[in-house]
N, C-alpha and C positions, 0 to 999 in steps of 0.2 A: 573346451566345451563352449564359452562364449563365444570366441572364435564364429562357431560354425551357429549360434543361436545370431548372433551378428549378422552373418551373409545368409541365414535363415530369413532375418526380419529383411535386409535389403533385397531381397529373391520377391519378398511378399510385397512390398513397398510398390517393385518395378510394378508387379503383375496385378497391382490393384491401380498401379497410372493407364495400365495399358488395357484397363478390362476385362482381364482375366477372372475374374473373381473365383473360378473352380482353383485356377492353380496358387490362387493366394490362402484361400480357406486349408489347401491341404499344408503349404508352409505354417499357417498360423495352428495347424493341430500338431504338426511335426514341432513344433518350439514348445506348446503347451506338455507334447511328453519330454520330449528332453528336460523341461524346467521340474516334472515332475519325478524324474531319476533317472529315465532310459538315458541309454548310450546313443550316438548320433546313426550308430548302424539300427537298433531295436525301433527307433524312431523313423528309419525309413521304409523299413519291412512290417510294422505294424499296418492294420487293417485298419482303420478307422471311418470305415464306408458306412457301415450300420450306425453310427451315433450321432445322434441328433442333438443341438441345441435347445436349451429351456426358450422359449418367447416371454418376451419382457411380459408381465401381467398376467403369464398364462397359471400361478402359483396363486396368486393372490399379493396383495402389495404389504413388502416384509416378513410374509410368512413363506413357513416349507412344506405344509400343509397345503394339499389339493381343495377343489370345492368340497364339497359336502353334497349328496346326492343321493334322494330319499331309496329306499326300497323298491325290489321292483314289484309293480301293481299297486301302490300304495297312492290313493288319492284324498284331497286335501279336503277337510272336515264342511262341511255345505256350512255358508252366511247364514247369520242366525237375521231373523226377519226381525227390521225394524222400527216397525212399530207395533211389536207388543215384547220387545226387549227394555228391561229397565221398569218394570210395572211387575208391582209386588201384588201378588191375588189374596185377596182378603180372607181370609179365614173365619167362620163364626158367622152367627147374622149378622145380614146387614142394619147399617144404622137407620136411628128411626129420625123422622124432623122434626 
């Protein structure tokens, strides 16, 4: 199995000098299932058309949790006006002089 993980990486090696890049992506998925348990035949015959890679930051940085993303129609509570935020209303009469 090294062997063919071997001539696997230099298969990908060539075809990323030569700018291949479709046909080195498909050796580096064929290596990732081999390393994963498949046989070098399940590895060839596997489909791996539909699967996408994560993008760096597309997770959030160190975590495996997606963003966070409110409800849908939910809108964000109106700014409280400021100048008459932070002013305590007097209760009681007012004071005399």
């Amino acid at each position: 199995m090294s062997d063919t993980i071997e001539d696997l990486r230099k298969r990908m090696d060539a075809a990323a000098r030569a700018l291949d890049f479709e046909e080195a992506k498909r050796c580096r998925d064929r290596i990732n299932l081999m390393r994963g348990g498949a046989t070098a035949e399940e590895a060839a015959q596997a489909d791996v058309s539909g699967l996408e890679r994560q993008m760096p930051g597309a997770m959030g940085l160190g975590t495996s949790q997606g963003r966070r993303a409110p409800p849908a129609g939910w809108k964000p509570p109106a700014r409280p006006d400021l100048l008459t935020t932070g002013r305590a209303r007097r209760r009681g009469k007012p004071r005399e002089p």
